[in-house]
C-alpha positions as CSV (number, residue, x, y, z in Angstrom):
1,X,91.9,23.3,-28.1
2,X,88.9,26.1,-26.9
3,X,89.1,29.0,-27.8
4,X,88.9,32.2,-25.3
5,X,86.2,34.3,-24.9
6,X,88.1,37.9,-24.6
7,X,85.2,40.6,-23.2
8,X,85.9,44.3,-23.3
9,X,83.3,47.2,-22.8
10,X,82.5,50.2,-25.3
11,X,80.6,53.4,-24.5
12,X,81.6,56.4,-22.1
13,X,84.7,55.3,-19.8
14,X,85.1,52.1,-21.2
15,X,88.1,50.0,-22.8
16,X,87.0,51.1,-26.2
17,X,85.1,54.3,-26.5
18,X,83.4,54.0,-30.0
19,X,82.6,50.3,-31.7
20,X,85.1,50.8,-34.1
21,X,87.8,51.0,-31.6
22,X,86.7,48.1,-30.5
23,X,86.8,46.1,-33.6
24,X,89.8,47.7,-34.9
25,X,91.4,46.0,-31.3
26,X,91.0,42.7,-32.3
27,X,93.8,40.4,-32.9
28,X,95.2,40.5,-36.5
29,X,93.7,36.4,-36.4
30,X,91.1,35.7,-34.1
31,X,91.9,31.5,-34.9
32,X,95.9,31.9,-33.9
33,X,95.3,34.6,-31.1
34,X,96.4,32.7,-27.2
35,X,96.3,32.5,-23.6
36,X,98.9,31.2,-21.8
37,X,99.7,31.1,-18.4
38,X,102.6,33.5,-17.3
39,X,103.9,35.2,-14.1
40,X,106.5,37.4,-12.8
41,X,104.4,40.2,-13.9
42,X,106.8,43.5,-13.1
43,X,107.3,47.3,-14.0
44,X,103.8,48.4,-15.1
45,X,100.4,47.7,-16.7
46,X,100.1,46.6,-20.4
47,X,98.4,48.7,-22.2
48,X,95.3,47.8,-24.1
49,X,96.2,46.8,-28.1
50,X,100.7,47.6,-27.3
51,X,102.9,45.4,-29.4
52,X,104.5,42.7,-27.8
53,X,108.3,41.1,-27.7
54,X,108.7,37.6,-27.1
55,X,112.1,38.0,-25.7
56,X,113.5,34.4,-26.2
57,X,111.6,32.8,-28.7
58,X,112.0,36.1,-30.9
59,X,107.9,36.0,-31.7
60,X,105.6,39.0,-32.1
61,X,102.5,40.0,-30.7
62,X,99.6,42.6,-29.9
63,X,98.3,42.7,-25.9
64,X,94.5,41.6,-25.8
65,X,94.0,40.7,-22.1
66,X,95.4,40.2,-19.1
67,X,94.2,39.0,-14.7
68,X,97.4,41.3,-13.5
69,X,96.5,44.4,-12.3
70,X,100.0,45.7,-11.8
71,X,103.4,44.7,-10.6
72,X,103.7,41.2,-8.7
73,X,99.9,40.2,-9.6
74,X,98.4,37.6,-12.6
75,X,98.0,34.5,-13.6
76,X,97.9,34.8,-17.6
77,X,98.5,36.7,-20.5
78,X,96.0,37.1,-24.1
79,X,97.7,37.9,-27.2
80,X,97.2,38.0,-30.9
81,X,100.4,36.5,-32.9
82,X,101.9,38.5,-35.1
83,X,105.1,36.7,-36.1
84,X,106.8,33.6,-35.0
85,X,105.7,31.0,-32.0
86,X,106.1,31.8,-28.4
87,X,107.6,29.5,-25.8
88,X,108.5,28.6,-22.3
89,X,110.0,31.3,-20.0
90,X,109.7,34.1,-23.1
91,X,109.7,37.4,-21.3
92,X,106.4,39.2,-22.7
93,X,107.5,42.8,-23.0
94,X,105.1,45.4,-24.0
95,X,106.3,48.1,-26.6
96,X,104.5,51.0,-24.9
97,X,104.1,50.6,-21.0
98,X,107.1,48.2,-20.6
99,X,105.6,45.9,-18.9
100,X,107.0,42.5,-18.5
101,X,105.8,39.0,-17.6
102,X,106.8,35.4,-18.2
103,X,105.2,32.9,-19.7
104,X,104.8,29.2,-17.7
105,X,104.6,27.4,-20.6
106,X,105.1,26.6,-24.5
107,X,101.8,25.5,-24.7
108,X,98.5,28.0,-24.3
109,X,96.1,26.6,-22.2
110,X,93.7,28.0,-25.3
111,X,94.0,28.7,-29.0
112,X,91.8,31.7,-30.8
113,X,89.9,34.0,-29.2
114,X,86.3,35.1,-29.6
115,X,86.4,39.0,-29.2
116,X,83.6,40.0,-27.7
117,X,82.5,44.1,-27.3
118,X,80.1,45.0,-24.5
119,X,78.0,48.0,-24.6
120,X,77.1,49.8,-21.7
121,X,74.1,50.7,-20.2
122,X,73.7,54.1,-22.6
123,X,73.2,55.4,-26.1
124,X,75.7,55.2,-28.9
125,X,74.4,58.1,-31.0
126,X,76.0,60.0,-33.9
127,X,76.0,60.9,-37.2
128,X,78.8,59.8,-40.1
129,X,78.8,56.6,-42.7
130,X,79.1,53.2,-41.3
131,X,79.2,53.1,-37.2
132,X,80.8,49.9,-37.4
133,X,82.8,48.0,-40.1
134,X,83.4,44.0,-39.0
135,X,85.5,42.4,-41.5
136,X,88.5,39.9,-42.0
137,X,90.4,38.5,-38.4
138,X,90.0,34.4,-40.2
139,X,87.3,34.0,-37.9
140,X,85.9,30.4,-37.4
141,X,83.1,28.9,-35.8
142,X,85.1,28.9,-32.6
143,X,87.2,32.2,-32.8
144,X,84.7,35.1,-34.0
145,X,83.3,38.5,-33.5
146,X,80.5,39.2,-30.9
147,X,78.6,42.3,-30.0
148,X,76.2,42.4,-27.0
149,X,76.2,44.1,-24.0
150,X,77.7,44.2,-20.1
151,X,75.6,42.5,-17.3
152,X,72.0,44.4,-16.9
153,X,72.2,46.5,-19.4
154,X,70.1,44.9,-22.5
155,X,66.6,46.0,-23.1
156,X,65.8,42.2,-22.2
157,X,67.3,43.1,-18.5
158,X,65.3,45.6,-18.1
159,X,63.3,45.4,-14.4
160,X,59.8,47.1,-16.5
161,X,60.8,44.8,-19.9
162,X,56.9,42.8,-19.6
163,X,55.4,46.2,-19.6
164,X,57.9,47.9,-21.0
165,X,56.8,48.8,-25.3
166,X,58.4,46.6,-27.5
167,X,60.1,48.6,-30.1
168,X,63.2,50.7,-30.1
169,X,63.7,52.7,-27.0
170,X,67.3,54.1,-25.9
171,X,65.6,54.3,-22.1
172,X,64.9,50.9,-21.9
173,X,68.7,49.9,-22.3
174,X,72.3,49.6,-24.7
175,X,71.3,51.2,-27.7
176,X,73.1,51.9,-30.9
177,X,71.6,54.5,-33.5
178,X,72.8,56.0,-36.6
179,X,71.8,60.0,-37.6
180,X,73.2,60.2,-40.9
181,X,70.8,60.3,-44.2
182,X,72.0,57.1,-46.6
183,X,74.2,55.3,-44.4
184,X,74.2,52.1,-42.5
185,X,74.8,51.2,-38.7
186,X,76.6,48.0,-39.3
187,X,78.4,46.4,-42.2
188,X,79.7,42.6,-41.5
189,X,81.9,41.0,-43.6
190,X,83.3,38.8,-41.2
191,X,81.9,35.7,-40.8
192,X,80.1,33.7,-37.7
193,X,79.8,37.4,-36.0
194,X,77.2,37.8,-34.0
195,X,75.0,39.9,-32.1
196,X,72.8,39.9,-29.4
197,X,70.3,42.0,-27.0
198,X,70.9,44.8,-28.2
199,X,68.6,47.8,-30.1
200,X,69.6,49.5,-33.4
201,X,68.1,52.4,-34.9
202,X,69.1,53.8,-38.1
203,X,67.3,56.7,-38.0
204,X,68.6,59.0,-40.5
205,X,66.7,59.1,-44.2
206,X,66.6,56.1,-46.6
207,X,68.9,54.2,-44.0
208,X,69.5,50.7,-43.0
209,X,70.2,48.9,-39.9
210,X,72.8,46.7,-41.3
211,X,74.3,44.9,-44.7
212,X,75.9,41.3,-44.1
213,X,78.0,40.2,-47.0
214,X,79.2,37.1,-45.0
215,X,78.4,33.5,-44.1
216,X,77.2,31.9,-40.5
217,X,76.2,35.3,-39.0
218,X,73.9,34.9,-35.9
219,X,71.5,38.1,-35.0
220,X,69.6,37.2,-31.8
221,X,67.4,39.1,-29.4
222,X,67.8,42.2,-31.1
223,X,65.5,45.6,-31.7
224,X,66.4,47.0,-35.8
225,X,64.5,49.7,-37.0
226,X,65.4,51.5,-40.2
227,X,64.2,53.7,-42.9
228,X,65.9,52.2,-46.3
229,X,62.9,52.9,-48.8
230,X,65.3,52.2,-51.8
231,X,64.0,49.3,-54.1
232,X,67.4,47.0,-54.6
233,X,66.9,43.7,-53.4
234,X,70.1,44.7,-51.1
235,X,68.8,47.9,-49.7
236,X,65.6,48.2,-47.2
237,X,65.5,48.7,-43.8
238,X,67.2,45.6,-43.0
239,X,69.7,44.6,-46.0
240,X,71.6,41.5,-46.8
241,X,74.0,41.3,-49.8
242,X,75.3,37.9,-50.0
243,X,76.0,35.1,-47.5
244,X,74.9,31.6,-46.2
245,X,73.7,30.5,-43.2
246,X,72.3,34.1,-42.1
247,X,70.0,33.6,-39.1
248,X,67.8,36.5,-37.4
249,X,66.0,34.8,-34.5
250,X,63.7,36.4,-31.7
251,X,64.2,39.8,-33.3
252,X,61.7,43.0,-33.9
253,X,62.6,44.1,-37.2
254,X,60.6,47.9,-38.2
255,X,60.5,49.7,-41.2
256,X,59.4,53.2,-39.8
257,X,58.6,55.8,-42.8
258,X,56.5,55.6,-45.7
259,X,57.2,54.5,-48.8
260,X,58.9,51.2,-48.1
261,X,59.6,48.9,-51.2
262,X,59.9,46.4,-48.7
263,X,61.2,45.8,-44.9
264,X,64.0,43.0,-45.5
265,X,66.1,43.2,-48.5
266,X,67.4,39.4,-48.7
267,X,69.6,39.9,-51.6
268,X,71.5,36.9,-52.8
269,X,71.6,35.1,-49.5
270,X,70.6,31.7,-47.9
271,X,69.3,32.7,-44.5
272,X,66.4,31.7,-42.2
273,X,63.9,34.0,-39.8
274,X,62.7,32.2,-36.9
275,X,60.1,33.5,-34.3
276,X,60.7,37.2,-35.9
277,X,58.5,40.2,-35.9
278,X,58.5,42.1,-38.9
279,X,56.2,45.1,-39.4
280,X,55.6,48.5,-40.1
281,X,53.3,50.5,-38.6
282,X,50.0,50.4,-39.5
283,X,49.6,54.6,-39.6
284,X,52.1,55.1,-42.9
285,X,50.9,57.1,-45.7
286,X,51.7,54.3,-47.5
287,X,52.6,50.9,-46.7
288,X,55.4,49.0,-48.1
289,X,55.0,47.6,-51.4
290,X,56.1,43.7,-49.5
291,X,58.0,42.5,-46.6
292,X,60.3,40.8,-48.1
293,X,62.4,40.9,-51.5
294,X,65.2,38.8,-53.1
295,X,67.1,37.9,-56.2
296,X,68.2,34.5,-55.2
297,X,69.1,32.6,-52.6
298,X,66.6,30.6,-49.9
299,X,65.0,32.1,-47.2
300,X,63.0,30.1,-44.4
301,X,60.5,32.4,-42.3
302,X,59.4,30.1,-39.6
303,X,57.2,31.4,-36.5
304,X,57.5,34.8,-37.5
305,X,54.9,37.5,-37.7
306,X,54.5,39.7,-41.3
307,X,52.8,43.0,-41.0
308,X,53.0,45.5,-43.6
309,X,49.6,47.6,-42.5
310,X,48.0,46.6,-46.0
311,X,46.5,43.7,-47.0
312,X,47.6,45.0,-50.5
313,X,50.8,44.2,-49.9
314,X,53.2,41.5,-50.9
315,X,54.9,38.8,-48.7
316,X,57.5,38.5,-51.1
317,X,59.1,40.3,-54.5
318,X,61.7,39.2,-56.7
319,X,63.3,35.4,-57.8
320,X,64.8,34.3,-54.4
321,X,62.6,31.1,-53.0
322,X,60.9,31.8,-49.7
323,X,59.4,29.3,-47.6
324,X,56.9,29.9,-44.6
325,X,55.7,27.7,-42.1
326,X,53.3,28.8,-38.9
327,X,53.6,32.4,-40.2
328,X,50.8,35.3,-39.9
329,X,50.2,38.4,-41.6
330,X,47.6,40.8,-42.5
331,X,47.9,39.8,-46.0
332,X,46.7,36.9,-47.3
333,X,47.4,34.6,-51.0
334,X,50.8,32.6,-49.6
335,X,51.2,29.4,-48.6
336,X,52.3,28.9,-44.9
337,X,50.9,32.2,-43.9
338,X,47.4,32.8,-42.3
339,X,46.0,36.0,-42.9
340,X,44.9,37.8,-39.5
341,X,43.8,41.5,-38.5
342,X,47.0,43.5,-38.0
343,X,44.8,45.8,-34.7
344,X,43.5,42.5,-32.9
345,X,47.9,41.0,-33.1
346,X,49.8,44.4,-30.9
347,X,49.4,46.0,-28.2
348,X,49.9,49.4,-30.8
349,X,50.8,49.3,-34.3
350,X,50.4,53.4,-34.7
351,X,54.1,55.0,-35.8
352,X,55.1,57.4,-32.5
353,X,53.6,54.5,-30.0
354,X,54.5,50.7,-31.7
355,X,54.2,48.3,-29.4
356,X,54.7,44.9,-30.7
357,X,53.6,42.8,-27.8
358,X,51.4,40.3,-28.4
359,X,47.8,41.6,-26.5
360,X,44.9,39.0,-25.0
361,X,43.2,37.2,-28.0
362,X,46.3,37.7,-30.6
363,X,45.4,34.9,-32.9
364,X,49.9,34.0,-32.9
365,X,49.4,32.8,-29.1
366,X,49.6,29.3,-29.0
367,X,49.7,28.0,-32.5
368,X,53.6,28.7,-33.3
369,X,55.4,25.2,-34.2
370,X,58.0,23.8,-31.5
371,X,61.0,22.6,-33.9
372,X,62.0,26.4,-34.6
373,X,65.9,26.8,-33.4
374,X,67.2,29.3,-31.1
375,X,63.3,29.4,-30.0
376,X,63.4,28.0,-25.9
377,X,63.1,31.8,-24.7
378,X,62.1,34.8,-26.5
379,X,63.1,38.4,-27.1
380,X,62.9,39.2,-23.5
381,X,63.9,35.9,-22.0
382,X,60.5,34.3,-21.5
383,X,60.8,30.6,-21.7
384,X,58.5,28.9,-24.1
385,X,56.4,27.6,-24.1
386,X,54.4,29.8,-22.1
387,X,50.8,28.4,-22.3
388,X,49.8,25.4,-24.5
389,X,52.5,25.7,-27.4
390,X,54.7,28.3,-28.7
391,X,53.7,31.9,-29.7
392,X,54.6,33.2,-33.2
393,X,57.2,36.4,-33.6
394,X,59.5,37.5,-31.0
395,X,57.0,37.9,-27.9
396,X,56.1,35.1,-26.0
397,X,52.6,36.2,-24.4
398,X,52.6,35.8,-20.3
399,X,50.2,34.0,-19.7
400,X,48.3,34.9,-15.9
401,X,49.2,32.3,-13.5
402,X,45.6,30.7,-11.9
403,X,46.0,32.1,-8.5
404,X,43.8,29.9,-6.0
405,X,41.7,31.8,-3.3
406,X,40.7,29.8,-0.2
407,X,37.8,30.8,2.1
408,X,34.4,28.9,3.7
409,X,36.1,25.9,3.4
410,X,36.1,26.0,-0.3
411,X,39.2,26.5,-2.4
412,X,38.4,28.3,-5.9
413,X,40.9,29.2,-8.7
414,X,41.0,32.5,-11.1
415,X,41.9,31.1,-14.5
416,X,42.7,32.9,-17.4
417,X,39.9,33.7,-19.9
């Protein structure tokens, strides 16, 4: 049976106000959690996350979701099972508003839930450890966590987002940064979480955007900056610890201070990069010693672009196996990658102004590969390709439209140089 996607919003005057909130609502088992049709909804309101009574059947429960907005109104009820098995004509009973409703039948019309958080159009901001811990729930590839954002408010909805600098910018959309010094934004332990269209900045010193000790993790669309200069194969701006079946794909991922060991820390993981930016700027006092570094593990870097702002620089550190196709850097030696001047790639590759748009003449337009997954639109939506074959790295370049001009009988067309 499906499972239910359960969508509730976090920021100022939302269901949740912080991320943790949010996570720490989930059912106890995102694979057992149900919807089933009830009605006779009477009293009150449930309350968000309110233990439930199955009065009848004798199960237990925790309120997710709900159509009824009040007395006499609904169609359904979402829980998450805590104890026994609900059945027909149960009378739901919430432990905290007193709200009643009955369910239609023994069987939910769907079985797990995939709990998904919305961020609002704002700026989660604020200093402390970890911002947001996902673990445990027995998620499944049907029944997981997901973090994005409510209608219009990614960066990628933004009305400005082709001319709009593509790096982190709180302005530009949802945005989710970290203050503290040593800390991370994210830690996932769950597994087959996933997140998408938002921007993260862990902006606090010798701090990372996230750690992902899990398996079957999905990061699309997505803005990370971070400031990790630590030299553990687990640490960096972007750090994974151990997992399979990692995936980063249309993402801008910035190491923004000096003295970077390296950008992404792969760790011990099996994971895969597809049409990824990954630079820092080109202004550092000193560049980062590589982009990437590992212990073990396999790591495919398809379509992606690698700038470190030195051609001194490594690709790669450490014993993990790394394998490149259609890639391009500023630093030559590896196989799969072509070396390429970092200035002629971005629209700005200077620290306070990054831009990471591919400009006119960017030696990545039209020479990315077309089997890369998750690659039909890019970091802003864009559908690819967009002139004669895919772009590398997260921009797709928009490529002028011939606009045809008629006069004296003659019909001419503008084409792009």
């Amino acid at each position: 049976m499906a499972s239910v996607t359960v969508a509730k919003t976090i920021g100022t005057a939302s269901d949740f106000s912080t991320l943790q909130l949010w996570d720490d609502g989930a059912p106890v088992d995102l694979t057992t959690a149900e919807q089933s049709a009830a009605g006779t909804f009477a009293v009150a309101s449930f309350v968000q996350g309110e233990s439930l009574t199955f009065v009848g059947s004798g199960a237990t429960g925790k309120f997710l979701h709900t159509d009824s907005t009040g007395p006499g109104t609904g169609s359904f009820v979402t829980y998450g099972i805590t104890a026994g098995n609900p059945a027909a004509s149960d009378v739901v009973t919430g432990g905290t508003s007193g709200a009643t409703c009955i369910l239609s039948s023994g069987t939910a019309d769907f079985v797990g839930v995939i709990w998904q958080g919305k961020v609002q159009n704002e700026e989660l901001s604020g200093a402390g450890g970890t911002r947001l811990l996902i673990t445990g729930n027995t998620t499944s590839s049907t029944a997981y966590f997901h973090l994005t954002t409510v209608a219009n408010a990614s960066f990628r909805d933004n009305v400005n987002k082709q001319n709009n600098a593509l790096r982190y910018n709180a302005s530009n959309g949802a945005a989710l940064q970290g203050t503290s010094s040593a800390s991370n934004i994210f830690n996932i332990e769950s597994n087959f979480a996933r997140l998408t269209g938002l921007q993260f900045d862990a902006s606090g010193a010798n701090s990372r955007v996230l750690r992902i000790s899990a398996n079957s993790v999905l990061i699309e669309y997505c803005i990370l900056e971070g400031t990790a200069t630590a030299s553990a194969t687990t640490d960096g701006p972007i750090g994974l610890v151990n997992g399979s079946s990692i995936v980063f794909a249309n993402c801008v991922l910035v190491g923004m201070v000096t003295g970077l060991d390296h950008i992404v820390g792969t760790g011990n993981t099996t994971c895969a990069l597809y049409n990824c930016t990954i630079v820092a700027p080109d202004d550092l006092a000193a560049a980062p010693t590589s982009i990437f570094a590992g212990t073990s593990g396999t790591v495919t870097v398809q379509n992606c672009a690698l700038f470190a702002g030195d051609s001194g620089s490594a690709i790669k550190t450490g014993a993990a196996t790394y394998n490149f196709t259609t890639c391009y850097s500023d630093i030559s030696g590896t196989g799969g990658v072509t070396q390429t001047t970092y200035s002629s790639e971005f629209e700005n590759i200077n620290q306070s102004t990054l831009d990471v748009r591919l400009k006119t003449g960017a030696a990545q337009i039209n020479t990315g590969t077309t089997d890369a997954p998750n690659a039909a639109i890019d970091i802003v939506g864009t559908a690819r390709p967009n002139g004669a074959a895919y772009d590398v790295g997260a921009w797709e370049f928009n490529q002028a439209v011939p606009t045809p001009i008629t006069g004296l009988g003659r019909k001419f067309v503008l084409r792009p140089q």
